[in-house]
Biopython code that builds the backbone (N, CA, C, O; Angstrom):
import numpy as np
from Bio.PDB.StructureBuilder import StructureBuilder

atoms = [
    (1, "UNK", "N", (0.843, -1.182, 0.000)),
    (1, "UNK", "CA", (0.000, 0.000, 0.000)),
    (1, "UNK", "C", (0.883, 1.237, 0.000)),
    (1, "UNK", "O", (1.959, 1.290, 0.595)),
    (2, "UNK", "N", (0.303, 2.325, -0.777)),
    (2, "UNK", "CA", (1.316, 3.798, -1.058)),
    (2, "UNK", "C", (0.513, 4.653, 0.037)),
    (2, "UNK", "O", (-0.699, 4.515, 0.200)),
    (3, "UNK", "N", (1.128, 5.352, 0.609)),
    (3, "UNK", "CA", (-0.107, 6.176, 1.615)),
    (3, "UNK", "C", (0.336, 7.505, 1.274)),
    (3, "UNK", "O", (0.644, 8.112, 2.299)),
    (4, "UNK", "N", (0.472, 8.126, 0.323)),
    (4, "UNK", "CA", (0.752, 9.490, -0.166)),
    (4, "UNK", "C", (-0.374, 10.479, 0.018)),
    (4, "UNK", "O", (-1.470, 10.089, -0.386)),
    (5, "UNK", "N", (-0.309, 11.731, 0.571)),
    (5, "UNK", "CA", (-1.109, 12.724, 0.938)),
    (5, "UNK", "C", (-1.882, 12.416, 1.705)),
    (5, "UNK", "O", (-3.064, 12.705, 1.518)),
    (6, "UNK", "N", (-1.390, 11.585, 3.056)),
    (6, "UNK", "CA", (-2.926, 11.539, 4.006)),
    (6, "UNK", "C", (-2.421, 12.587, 4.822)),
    (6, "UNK", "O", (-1.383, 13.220, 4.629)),
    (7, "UNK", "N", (-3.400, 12.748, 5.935)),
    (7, "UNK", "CA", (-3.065, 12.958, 7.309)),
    (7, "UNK", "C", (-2.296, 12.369, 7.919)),
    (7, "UNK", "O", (-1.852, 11.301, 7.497)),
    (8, "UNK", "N", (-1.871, 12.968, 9.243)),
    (8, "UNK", "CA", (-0.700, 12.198, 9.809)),
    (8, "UNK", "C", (-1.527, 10.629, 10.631)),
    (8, "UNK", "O", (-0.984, 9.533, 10.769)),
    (9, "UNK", "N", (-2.554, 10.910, 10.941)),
    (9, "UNK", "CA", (-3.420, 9.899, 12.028)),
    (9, "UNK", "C", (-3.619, 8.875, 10.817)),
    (9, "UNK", "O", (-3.178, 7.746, 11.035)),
    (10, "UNK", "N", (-4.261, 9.112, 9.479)),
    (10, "UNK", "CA", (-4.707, 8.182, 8.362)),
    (10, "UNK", "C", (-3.601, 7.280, 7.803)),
    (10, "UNK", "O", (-3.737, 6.113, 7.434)),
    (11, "UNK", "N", (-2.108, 8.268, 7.804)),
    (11, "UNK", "CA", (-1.046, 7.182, 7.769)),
    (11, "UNK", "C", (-0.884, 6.716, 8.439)),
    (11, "UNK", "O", (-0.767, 5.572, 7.999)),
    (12, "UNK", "N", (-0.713, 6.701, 9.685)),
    (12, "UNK", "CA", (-0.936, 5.802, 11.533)),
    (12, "UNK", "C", (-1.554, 4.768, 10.866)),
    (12, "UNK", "O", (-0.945, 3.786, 10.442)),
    (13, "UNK", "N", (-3.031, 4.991, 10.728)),
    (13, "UNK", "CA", (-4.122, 3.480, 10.598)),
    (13, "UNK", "C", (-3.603, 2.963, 9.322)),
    (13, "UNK", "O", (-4.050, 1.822, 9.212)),
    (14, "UNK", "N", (-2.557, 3.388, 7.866)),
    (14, "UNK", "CA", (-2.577, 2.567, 6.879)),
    (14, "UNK", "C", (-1.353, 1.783, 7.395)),
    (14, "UNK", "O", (-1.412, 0.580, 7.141)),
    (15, "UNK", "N", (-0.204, 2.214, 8.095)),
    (15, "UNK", "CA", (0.715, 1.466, 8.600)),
    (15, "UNK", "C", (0.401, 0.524, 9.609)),
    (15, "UNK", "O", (1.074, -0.500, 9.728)),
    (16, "UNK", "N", (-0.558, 0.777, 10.346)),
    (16, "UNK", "CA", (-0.559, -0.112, 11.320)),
    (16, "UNK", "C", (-1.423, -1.255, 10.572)),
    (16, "UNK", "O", (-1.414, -2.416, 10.979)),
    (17, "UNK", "N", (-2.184, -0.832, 9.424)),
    (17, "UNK", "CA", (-3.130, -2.074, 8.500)),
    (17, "UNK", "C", (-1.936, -3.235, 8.213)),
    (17, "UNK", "O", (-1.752, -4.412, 8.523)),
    (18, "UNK", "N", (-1.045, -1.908, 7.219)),
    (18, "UNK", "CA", (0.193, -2.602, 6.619)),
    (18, "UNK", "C", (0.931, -3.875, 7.695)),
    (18, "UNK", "O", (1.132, -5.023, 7.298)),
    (19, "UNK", "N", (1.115, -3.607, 8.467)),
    (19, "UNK", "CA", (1.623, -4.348, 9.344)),
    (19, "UNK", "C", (0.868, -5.778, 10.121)),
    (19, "UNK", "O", (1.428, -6.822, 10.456)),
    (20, "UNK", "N", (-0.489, -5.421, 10.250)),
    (20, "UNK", "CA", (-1.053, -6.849, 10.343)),
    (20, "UNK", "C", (-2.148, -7.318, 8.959)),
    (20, "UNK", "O", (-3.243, -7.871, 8.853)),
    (21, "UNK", "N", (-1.287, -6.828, 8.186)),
    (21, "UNK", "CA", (-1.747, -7.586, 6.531)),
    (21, "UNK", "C", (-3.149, -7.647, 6.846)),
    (21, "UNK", "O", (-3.857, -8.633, 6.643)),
    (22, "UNK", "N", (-3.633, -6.240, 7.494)),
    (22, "UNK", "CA", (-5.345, -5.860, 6.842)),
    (22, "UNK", "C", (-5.437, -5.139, 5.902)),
    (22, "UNK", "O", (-4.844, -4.061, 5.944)),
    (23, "UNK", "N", (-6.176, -5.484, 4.799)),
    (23, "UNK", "CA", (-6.391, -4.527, 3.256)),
    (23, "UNK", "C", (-7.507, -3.835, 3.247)),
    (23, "UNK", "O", (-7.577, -2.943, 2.401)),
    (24, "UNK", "N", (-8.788, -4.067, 4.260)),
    (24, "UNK", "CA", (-10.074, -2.917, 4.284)),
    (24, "UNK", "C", (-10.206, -2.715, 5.145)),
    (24, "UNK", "O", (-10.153, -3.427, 6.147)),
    (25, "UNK", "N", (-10.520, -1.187, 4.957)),
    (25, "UNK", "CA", (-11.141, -0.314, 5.782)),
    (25, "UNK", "C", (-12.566, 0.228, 5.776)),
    (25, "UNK", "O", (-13.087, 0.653, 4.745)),
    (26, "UNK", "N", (-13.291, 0.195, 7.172)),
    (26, "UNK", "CA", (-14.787, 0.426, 6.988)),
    (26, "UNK", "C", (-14.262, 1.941, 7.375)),
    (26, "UNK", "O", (-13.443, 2.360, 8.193)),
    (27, "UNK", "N", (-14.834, 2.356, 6.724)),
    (27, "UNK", "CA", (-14.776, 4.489, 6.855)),
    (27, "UNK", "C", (-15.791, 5.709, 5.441)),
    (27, "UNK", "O", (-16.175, 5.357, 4.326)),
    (28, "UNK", "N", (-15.905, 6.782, 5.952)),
    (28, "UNK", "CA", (-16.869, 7.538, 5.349)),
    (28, "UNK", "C", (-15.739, 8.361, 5.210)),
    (28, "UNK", "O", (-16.096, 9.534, 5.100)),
    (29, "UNK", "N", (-14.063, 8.166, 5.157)),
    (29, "UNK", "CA", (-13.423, 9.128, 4.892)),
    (29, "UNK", "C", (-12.607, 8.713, 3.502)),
    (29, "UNK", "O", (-11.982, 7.669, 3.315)),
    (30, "UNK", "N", (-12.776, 9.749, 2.642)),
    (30, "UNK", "CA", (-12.752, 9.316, 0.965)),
    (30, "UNK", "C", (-10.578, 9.650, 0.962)),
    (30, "UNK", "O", (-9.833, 9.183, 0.101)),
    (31, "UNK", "N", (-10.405, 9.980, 1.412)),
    (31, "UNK", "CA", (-9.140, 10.330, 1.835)),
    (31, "UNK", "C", (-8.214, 9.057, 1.366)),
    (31, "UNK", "O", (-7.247, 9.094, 0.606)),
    (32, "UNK", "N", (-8.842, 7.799, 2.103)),
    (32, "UNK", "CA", (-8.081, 6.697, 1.801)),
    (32, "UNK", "C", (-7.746, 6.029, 0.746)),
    (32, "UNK", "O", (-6.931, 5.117, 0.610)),
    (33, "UNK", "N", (-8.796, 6.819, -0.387)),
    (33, "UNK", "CA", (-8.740, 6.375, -1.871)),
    (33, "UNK", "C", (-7.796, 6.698, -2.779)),
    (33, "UNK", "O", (-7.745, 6.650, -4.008)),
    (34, "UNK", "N", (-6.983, 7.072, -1.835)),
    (34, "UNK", "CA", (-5.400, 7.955, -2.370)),
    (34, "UNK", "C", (-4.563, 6.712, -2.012)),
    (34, "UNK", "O", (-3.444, 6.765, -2.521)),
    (35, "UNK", "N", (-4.859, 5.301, -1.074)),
    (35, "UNK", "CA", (-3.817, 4.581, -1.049)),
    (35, "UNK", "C", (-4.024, 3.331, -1.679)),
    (35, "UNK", "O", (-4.735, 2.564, -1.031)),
    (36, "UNK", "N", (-3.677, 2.989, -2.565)),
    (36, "UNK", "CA", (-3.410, 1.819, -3.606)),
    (36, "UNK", "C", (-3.303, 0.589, -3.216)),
    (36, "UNK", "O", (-2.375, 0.257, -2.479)),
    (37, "UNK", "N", (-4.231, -0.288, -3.643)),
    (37, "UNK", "CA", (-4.463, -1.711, -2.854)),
    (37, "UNK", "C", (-5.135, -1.709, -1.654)),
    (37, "UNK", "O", (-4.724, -2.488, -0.795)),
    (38, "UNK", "N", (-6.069, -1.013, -1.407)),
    (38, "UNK", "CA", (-6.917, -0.536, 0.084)),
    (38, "UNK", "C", (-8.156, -1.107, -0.396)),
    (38, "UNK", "O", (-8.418, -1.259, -1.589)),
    (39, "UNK", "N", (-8.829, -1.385, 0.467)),
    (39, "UNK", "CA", (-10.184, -1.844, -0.454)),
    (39, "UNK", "C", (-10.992, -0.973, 0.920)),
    (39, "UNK", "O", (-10.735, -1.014, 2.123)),
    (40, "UNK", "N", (-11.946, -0.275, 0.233)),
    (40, "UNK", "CA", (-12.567, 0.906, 1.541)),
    (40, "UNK", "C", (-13.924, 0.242, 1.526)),
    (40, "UNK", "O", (-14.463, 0.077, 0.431)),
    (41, "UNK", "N", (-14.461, -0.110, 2.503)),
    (41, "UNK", "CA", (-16.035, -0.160, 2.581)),
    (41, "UNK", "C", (-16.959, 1.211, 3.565)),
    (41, "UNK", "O", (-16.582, 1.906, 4.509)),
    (42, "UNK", "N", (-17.762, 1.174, 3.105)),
    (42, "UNK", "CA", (-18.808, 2.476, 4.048)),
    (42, "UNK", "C", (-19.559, 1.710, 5.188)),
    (42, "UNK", "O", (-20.153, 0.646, 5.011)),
    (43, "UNK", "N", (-19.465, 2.351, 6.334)),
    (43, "UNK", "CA", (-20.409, 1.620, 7.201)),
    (43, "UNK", "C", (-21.592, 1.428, 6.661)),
    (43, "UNK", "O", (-21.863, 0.271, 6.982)),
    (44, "UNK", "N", (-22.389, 1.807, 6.094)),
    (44, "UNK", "CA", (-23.526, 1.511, 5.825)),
    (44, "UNK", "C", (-23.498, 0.528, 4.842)),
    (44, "UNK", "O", (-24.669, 0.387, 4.488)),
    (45, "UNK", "N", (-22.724, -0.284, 4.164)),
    (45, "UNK", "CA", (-22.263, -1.219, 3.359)),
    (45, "UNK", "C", (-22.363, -2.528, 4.203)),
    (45, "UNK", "O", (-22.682, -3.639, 3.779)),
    (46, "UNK", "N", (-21.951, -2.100, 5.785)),
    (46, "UNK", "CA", (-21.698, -3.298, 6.098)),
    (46, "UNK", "C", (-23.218, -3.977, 7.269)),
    (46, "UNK", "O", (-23.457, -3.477, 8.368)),
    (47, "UNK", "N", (-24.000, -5.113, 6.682)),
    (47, "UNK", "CA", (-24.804, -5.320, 7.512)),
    (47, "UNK", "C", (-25.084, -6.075, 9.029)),
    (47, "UNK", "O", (-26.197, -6.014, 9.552)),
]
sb = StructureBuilder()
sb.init_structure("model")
sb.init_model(0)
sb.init_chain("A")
sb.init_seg("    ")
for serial, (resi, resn, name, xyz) in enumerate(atoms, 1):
    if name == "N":
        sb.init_residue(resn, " ", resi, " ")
    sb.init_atom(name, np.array(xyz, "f"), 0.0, 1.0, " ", f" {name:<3s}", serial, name[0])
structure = sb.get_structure()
């Protein structure tokens, strides 16, 4: 995963993903669609 132009906290959560080889994130923040190989779900996606 590339984590280019997040926030400092949004790179926190993609490194710490990176690190226990999680690839999705449930979030309403479109931000993450800047990091490559992320697969984002919306809470309301998830039932």
């Amino acid at each position: 995963m590339q984590e280019g132009g997040l926030l400092g906290n949004d790179a926190l959560h993609v490194a710490c993903m990176e690190e226990h080889s999680i690839g999705t994130i449930v979030t309403y923040d479109r931000d993450f669609s800047r990091v490559s190989g992320l697969k984002i779900r919306k809470p309301d996606d998830i039932g």
